[in-house]
One Martini backbone bead per residue (centre of mass of N, CA, C, O) as a GRO file, in nm:
protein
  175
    1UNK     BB    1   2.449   4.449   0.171
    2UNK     BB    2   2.438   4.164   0.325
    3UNK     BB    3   2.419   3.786   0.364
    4UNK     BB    4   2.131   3.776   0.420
    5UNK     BB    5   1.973   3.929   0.206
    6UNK     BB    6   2.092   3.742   0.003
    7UNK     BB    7   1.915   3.498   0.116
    8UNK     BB    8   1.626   3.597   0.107
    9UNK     BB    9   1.657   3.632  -0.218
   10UNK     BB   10   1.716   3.347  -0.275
   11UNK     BB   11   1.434   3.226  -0.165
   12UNK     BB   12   1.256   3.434  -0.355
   13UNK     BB   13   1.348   3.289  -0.603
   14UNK     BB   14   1.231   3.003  -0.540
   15UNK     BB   15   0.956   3.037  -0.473
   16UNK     BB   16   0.883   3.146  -0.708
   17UNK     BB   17   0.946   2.961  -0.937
   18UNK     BB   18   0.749   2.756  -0.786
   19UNK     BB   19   0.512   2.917  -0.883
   20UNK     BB   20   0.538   2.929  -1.172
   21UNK     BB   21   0.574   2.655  -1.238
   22UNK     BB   22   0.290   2.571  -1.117
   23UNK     BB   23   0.104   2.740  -1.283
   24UNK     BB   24   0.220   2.624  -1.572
   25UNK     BB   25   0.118   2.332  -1.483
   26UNK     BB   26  -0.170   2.412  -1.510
   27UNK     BB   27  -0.206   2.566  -1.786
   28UNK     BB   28  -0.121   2.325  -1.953
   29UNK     BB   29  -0.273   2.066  -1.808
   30UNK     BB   30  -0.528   2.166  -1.817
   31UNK     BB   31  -0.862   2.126  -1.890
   32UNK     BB   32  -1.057   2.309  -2.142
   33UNK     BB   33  -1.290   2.287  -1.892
   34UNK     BB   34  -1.156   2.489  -1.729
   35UNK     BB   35  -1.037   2.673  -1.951
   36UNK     BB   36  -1.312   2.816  -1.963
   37UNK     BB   37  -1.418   2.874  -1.689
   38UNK     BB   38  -1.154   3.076  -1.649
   39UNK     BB   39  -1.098   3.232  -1.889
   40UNK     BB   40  -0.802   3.150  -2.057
   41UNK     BB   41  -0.771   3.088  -2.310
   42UNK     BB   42  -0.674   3.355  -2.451
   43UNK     BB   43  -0.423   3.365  -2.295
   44UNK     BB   44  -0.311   3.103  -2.371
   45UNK     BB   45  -0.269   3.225  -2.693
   46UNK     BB   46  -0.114   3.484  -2.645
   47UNK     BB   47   0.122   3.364  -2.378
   48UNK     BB   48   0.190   3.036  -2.431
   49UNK     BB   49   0.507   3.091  -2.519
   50UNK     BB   50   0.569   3.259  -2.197
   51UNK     BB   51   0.471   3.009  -2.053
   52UNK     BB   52   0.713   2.810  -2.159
   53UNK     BB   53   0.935   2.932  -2.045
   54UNK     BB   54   0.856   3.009  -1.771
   55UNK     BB   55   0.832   2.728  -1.685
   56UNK     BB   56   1.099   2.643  -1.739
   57UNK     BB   57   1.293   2.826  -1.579
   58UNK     BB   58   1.145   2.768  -1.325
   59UNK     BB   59   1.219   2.478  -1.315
   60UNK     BB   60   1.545   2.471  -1.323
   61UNK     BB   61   1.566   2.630  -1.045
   62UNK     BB   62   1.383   2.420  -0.872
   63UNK     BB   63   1.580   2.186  -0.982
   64UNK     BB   64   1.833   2.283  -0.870
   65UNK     BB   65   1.743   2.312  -0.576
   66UNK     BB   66   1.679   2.053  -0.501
   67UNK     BB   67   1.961   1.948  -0.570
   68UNK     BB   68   2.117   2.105  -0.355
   69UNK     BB   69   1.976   2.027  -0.129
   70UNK     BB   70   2.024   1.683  -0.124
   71UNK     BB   71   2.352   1.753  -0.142
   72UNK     BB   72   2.404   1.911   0.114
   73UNK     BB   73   2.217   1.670   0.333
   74UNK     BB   74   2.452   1.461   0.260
   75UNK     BB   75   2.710   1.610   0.340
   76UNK     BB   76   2.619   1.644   0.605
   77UNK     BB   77   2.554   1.385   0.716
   78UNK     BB   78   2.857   1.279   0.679
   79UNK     BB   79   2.977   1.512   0.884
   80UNK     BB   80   2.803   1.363   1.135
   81UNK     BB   81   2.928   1.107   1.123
   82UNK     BB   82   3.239   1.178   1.112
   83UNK     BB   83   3.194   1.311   1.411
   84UNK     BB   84   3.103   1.072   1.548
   85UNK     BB   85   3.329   0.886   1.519
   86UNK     BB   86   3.553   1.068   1.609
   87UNK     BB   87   3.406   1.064   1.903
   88UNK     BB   88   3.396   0.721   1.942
   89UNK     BB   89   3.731   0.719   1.941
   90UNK     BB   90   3.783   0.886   2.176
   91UNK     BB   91   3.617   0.744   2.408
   92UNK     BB   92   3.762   0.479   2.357
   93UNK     BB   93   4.051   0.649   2.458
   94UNK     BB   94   3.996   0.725   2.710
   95UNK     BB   95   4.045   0.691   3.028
   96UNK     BB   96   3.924   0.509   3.311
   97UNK     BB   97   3.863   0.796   3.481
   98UNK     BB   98   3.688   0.897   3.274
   99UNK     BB   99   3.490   0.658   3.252
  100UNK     BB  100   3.383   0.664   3.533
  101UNK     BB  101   3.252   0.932   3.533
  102UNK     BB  102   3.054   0.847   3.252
  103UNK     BB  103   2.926   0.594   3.429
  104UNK     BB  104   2.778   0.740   3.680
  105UNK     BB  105   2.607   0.907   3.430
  106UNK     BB  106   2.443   0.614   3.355
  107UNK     BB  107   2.367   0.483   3.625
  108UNK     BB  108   2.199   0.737   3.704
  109UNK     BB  109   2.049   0.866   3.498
  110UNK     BB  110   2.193   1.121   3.385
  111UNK     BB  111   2.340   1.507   3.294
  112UNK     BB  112   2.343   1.546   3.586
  113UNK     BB  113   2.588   1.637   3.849
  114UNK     BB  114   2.801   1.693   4.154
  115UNK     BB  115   2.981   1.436   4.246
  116UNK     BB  116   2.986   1.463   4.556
  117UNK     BB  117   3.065   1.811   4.488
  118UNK     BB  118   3.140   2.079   4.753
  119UNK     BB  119   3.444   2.145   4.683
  120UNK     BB  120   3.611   2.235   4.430
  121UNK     BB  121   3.906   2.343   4.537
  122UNK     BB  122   3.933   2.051   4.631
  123UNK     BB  123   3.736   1.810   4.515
  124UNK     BB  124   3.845   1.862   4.205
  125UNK     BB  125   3.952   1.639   3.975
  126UNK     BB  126   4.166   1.612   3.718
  127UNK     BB  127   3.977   1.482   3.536
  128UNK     BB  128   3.754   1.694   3.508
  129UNK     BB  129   3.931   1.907   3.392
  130UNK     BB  130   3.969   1.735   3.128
  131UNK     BB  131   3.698   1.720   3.034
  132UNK     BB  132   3.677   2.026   3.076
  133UNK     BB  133   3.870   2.095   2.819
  134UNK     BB  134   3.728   1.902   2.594
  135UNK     BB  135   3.386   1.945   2.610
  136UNK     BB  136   3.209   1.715   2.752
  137UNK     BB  137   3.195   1.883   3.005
  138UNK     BB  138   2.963   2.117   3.212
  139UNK     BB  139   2.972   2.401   3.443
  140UNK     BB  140   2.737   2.448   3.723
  141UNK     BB  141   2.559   2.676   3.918
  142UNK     BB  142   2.490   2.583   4.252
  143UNK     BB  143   2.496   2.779   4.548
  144UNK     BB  144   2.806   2.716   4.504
  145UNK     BB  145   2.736   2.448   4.334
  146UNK     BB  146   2.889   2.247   4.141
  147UNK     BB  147   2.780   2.123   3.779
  148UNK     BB  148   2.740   1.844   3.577
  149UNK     BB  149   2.765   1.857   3.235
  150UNK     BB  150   2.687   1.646   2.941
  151UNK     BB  151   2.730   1.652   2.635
  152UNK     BB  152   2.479   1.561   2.417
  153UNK     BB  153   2.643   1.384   2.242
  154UNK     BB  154   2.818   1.230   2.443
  155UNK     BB  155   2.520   1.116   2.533
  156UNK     BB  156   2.453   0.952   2.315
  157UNK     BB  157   2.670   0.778   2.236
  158UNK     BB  158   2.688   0.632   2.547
  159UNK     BB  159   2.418   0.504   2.487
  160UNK     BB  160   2.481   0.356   2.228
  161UNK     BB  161   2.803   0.267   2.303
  162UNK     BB  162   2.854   0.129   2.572
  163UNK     BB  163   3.021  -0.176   2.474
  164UNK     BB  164   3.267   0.011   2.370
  165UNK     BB  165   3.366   0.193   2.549
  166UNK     BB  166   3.312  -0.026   2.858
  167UNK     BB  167   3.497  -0.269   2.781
  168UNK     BB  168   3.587  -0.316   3.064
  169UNK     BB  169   3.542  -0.508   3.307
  170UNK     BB  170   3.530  -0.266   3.543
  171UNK     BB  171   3.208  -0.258   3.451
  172UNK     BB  172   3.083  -0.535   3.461
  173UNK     BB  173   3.132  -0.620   3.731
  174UNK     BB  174   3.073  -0.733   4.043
  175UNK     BB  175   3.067  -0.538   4.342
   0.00000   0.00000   0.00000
């Protein structure tokens, strides 16, 4: 047994619990004439006391579920804020030319570009070396030319605080 395996088991009793759960609030809380015509009366007289055991346990399960996906989602939320505060201070943080570079692709509105380099072992500079091993940018070839495409957070980042990245005068000005 895998931890696939546990993990299908585990979504199987949530499941469970909450299809009992709620047959458990139809029988409780159904009124006298649907359980007359569903002839329920008998069972739940008979079986009463096992239906609210049993609603009450898988209430508490389903409960618990519940409660755990909304702290897990909060936790996760947090984690890719605090993920991405570290990745737009590091961008803050980036060279003059590595920032010239996500300019490039920021004016020209692409995620893909060539940057007008046909011989990479010739013409391509130190920066985008640099980019391209801190993770920021990755590189395909399209007929031996090579094409660099920019990780989607950091274009995200980008796009979203463009005035904070490229605080410097150098992007601003008029040329």
């Amino acid at each position: 047994m895998n931890i696939s395996d546990i993990q299908k088991n585990i979504s199987l009793i949530y499941k469970i619990s909450l299809i009992i759960f709620l047959a458990g609030l139809f029988l409780i809380f159904s009124s006298e004439e649907i359980k007359q015509k569903m002839y329920l009366n008998k069972f739940i007289l008979e079986y009463g006391v096992y239906i609210g055991i049993g609603t009450l346990i898988s209430g508490l399960i389903f409960m618990y579920f519940f409660f755990e996906y909304i702290f897990l989602s909060y936790k996760n939320k947090k984690k890719i804020n605090m993920f991405k505060n570290d990745l737009l201070r590091e961008l803050k943080q980036l060279s003059l030319d590595e920032k010239k570079v996500f300019a490039y692709f920021i004016v020209n509105n692409t995620k893909t570009s060539n940057l007008d380099i046909k011989f990479e072992s010739i013409q391509e500079p130190k920066v985008l070396k640099q980019l391209l091993a801190k993770g920021y940018l990755y590189k395909k070839y399209v007929r031996l030319e090579p094409f660099y495409i920019i990780n989607n957070d950091i274009w995200a980042l980008l796009h979203d605080n463009q005035n904070e990245i490229f605080y410097e005068e150098v992007f601003w000005s008029d040329k």
